[in-house]
C-alpha positions in Angstrom: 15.7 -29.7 11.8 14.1 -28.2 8.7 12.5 -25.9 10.1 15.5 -24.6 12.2 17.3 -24.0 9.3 14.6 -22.5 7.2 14.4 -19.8 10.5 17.7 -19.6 10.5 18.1 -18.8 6.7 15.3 -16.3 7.5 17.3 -14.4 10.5 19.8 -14.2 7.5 17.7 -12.8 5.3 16.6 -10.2 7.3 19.2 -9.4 8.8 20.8 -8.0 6.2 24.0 -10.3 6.4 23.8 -11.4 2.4 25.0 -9.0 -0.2 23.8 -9.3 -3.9 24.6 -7.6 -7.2 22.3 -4.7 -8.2 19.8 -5.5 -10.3 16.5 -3.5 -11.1 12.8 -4.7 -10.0 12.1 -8.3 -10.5 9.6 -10.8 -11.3 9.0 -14.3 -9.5 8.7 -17.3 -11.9 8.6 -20.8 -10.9 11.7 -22.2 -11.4 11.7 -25.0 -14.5 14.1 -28.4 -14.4 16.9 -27.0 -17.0 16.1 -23.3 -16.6 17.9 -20.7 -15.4 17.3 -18.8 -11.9 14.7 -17.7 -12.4 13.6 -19.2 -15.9 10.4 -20.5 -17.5 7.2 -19.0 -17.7 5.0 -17.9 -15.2 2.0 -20.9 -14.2 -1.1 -18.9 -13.1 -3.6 -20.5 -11.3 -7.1 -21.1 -11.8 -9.0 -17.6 -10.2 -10.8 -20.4 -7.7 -8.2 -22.2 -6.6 -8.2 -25.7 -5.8 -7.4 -26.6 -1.8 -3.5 -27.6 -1.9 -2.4 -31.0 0.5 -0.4 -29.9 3.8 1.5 -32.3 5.5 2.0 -31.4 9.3 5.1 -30.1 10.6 8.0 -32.2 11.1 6.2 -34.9 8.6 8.2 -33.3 5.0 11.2 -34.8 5.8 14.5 -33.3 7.5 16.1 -35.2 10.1 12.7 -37.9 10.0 8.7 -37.4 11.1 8.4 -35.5 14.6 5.0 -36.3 16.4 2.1 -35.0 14.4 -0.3 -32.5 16.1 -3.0 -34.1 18.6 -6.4 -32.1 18.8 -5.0 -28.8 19.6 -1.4 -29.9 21.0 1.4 -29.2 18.6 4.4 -30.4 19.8 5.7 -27.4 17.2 8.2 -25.0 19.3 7.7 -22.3 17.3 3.5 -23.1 17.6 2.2 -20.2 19.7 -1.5 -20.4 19.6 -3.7 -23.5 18.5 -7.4 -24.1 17.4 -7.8 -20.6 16.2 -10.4 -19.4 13.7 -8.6 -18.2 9.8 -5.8 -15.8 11.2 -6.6 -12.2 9.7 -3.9 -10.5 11.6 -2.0 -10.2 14.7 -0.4 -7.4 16.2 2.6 -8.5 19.1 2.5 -6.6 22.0 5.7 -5.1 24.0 7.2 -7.9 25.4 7.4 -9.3 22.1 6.3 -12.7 24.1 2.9 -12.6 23.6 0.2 -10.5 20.7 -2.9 -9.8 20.3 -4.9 -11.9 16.9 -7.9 -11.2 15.4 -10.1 -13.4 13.5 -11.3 -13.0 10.5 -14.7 -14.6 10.4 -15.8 -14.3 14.0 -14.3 -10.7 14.7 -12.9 -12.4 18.2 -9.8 -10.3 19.2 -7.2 -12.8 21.4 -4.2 -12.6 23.4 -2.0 -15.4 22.6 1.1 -16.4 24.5 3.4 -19.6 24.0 2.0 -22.2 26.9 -1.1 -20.8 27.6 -4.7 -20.7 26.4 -6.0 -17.5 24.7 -7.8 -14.8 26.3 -10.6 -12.9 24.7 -9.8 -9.3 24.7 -12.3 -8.2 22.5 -15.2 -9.2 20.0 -16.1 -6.8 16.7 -19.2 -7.5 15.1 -18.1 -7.8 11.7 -19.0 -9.0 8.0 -16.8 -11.4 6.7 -18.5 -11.6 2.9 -16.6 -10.8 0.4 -13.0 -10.8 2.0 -14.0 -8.8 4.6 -13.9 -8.8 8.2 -11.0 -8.2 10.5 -8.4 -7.7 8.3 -6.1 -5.4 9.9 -5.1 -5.6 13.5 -2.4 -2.6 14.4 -1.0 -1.3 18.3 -1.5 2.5 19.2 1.7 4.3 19.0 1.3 4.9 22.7 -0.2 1.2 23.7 1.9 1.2 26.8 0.2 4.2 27.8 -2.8 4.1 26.7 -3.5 0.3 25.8 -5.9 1.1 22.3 -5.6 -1.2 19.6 -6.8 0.1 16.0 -8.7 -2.4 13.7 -9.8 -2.5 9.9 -13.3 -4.4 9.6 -16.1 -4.7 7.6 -19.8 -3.9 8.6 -22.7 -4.7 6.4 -22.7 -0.5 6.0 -19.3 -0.3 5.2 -15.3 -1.0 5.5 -14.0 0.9 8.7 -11.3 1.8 11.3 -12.6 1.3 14.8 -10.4 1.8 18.0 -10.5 -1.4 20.6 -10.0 -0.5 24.5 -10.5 -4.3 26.5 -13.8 -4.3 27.9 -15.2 -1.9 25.8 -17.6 -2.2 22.9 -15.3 -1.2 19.3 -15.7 2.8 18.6 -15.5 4.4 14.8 -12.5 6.3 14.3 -12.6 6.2 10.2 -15.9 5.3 8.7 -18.1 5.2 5.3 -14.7 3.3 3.3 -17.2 1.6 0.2 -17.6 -1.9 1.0 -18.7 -4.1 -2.1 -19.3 -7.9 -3.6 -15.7 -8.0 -3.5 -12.2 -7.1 -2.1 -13.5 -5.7 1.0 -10.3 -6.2 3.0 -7.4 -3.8 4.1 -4.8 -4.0 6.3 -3.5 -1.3 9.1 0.6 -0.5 9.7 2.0 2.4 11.7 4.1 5.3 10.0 7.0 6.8 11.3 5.5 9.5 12.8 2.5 7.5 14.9 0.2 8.3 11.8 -2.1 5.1 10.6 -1.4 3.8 7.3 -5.1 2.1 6.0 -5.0 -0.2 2.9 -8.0 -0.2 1.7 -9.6 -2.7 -1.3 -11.7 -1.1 -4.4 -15.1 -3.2 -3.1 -15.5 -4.1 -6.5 -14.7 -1.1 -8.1 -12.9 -0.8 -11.1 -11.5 1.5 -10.6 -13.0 3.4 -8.0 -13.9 7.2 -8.1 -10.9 9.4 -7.4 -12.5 11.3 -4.2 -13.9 7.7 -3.1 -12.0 5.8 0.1 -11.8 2.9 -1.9 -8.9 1.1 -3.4 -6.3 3.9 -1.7 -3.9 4.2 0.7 -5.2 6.2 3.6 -3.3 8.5 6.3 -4.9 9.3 9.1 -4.4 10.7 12.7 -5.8 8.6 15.4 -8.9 10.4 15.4 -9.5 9.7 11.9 -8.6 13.0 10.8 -6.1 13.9 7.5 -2.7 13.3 9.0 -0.4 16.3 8.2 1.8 15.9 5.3 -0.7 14.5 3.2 -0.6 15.4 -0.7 -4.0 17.1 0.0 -4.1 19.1 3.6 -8.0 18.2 3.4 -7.7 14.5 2.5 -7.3 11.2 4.4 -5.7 10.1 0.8 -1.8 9.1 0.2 -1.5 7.1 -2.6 -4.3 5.4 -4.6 -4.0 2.7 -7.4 -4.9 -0.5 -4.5 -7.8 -3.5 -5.5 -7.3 -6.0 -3.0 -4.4 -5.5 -0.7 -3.2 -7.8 2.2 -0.5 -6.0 3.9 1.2 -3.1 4.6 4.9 -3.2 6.5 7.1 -0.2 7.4 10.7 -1.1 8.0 11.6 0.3 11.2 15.4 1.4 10.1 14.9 2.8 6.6 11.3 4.4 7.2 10.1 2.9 4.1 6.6 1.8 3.2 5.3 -1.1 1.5 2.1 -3.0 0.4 1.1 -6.0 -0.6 -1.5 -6.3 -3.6 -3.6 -9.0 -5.4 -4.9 -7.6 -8.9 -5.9 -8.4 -12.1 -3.4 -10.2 -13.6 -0.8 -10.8 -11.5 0.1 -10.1 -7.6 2.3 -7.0 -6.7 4.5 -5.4 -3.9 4.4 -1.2 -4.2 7.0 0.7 -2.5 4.1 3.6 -0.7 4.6 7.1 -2.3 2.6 10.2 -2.3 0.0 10.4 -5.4 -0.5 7.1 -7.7 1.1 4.1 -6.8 4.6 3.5 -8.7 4.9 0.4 -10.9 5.1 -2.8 -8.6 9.0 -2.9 -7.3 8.2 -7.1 -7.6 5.8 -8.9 -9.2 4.2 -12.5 -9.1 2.7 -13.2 -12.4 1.8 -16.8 -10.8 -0.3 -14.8 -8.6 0.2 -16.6 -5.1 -1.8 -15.0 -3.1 0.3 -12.5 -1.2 -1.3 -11.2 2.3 1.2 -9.8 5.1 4.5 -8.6 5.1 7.1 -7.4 7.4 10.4 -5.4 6.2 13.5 -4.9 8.2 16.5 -3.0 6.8 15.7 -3.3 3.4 14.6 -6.9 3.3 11.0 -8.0 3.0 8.9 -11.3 3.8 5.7 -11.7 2.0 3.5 -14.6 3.1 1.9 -16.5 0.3 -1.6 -18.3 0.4 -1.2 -20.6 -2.3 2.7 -21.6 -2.5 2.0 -21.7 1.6 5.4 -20.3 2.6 7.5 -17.1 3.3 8.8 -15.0 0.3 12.0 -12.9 0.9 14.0 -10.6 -0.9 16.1 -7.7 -0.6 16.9 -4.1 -1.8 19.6 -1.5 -1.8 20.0 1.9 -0.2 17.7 2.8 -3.1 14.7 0.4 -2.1 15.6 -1.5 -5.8 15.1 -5.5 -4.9 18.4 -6.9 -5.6 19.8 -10.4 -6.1 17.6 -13.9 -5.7 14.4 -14.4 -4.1 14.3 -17.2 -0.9 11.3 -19.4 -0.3 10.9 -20.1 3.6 8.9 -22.6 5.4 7.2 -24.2 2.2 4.6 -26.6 2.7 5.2 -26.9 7.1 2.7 -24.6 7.9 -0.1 -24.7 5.1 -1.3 -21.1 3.8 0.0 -17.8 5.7 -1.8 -14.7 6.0 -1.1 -12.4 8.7 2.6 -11.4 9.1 4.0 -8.9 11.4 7.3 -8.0 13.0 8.1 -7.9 16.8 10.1 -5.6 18.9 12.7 -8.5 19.1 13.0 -9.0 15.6 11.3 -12.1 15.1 8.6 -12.6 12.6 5.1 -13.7 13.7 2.6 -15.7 10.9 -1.2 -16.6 11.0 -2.2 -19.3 9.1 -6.1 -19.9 7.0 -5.7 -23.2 6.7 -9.7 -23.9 7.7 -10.4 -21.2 4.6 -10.2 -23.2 2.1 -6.9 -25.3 2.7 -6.1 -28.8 4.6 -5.8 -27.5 7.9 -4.5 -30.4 10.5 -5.8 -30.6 14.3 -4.3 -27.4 15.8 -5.4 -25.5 12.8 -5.4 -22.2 12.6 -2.0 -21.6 14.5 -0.1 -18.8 15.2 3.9 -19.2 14.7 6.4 -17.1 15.7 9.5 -17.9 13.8 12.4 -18.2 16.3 16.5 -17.7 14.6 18.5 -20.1 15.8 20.7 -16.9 17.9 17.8 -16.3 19.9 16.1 -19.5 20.3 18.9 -22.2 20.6 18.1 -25.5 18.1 14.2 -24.3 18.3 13.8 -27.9 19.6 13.8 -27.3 23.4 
């Protein structure tokens, strides 16, 4: 039942049922036998790091080993989709029962529902060199109407925002972002106001020129126009400051903006403001990789590449992270990278375990964490 009780610990994180002493931003350390909370120094990793073990789900103890995954069954019930290529991000569609992934490396954009195979939708021709390719994956604001999905991908021109309509060939809606030997990526949310938020990397770039797209955080109207209320009425630019980010999240009940960054140094979590990113409100000097996140009255879940689990933590009326960290899901599912937050509530992940981890037969999978209020002991 481990899993069970790491969702359910999660439904509790995020749902805002915990209450914690305020205390100002925070840093994640690994925790040393004899220190204190959050004691001992930070261990950083080698910049190339070194493919971690994964044991399959069920097999890390619990209640005893469940039956391993065979080929692409996994006997997982809160597996969704199987045999994928390296998850680059998934956006869920109404129902909340199914979503649409894309792929990183192959640009294949796929509808995945719980019990049945997936269905091509789309293919972008993308360039998946330097942590490019389909990195951001985000609904229309009006999908029900008018069924577009908005992608971030790179070309061998450039980084871009193309629009996807099923059975149609990908159209530019943002174009000419730099693309570089390096941090290519960026990831796609939705404001509160139907405006795109674009995250995109500095391609290399240290730092990038001020007027360049590169390393900021873009908003735009869905024809790729400066969205209204932007600092600069004549500028797609929000917030600059980014080098390789891998998710943006906008909690739905607060309004309030975040993104995930990997930079020099250390990894970082920005709360999005007009003009030059703030200070990180957390920081990872272990740097683990962070890629997407999802935030839901005032509690965010950062999945981790390297630690391979789910990092939440909480914070106050004033968007200050408050009380411990919790570490979901550690070690069952191998390295997470897409993360995103359905209309029900429930958090969806992608995995990368064939990207340089220890990826077992249904690798790459899409899971779709189920509390135990909504989905009974998870073990139907």
């Amino acid at each position: 039942m481990r899993r069970a009780a790491a969702a359910a610990l999660l439904v509790l994180a995020l749902g805002g049922c915990a209450t914690f002493p305020e205390q100002g931003p925070r840093e994640w350390r690994e925790q040393l036998e004899g220190a204190g909370e959050l004691g001992g120094p930070p261990v950083v990793p080698e910049p190339t790091p070194q493919p971690q073990p994964q044991q399959p789900p069920g097999q890390e103890g619990g209640d005893g080993p469940q039956q391993p995954p065979s080929g692409c069954e996994d006997p997982d019930p809160q597996v969704v989709a199987t045999c994928l290529e390296p998850v680059g991000a998934i956006a869920v569609l109404p129902s909340a029962s199914s979503a649409l992934v894309g792929e990183r490396q192959t640009g294949r954009v796929l509808r995945v529902e719980q019990g049945s195979e997936p269905e091509l939708v789309a293919t972008v021709p993308v360039d998946a060199t330097g942590g490019g390719g389909l990195t951001g994956l985000v609904l229309s604001p009006s999908y029900i109407e008018d069924q577009l999905v908005y992608a971030y991908i790179t070309t061998p021109e450039d980084n871009r925002v193309v629009r996807i309509a099923a059975g149609e060939p990908a159209k530019p809606v943002l174009t000419g972002i730099p693309r570089g030997p390096a941090n290519n990526g960026g990831a796609l949310a939705v404001d509160e106001d139907g405006s795109l938020l674009v995250a995109t990397g500095n391609a290399g770039q240290n730092p990038p020129a001020q007027e360049s797209l590169a390393g900021k955080l873009l908003r735009i109207d869905l024809q790729g126009r400066p969205a209204k209320g932007n600092p600069d009425p004549l500028s797609p630019t929000l917030s600059s400051g980014l080098q390789s980010p891998g998710g943006i999240c906008v909690d739905p009940r607060r309004g309030a903006a975040w993104v995930t960054d990997r930079r020099a140094g250390e990894d970082a979590l920005h709360l999005v403001v007009p003009g030059p990113l703030p200070p990180p409100a957390w920081r990872w000097p272990d740097r683990p990789g962070v890629a997407g996140c999802t935030a839901l009255d005032g509690a965010v879940a950062v999945a981790q590449v390297r630690p391979q689990s789910l990092f939440v933590i909480r914070s106050d009326a004033k968007n200050l992270f408050v009380g411990a960290p919790e570490m979901l899901l550690q070690e069952t599912y191998g390295r997470l990278s897409a993360a995103t937050l359905a209309p029900d509530g429930l958090v969806w992940l992608g995995t990368i375990n064939k990207a340089g981890g220890r990826p077992v037969s249904s690798d790459d999978r899409v899971i779709r964490i189920q509390p135990l209020a909504a989905g009974g002991d998870n073990r139907q």
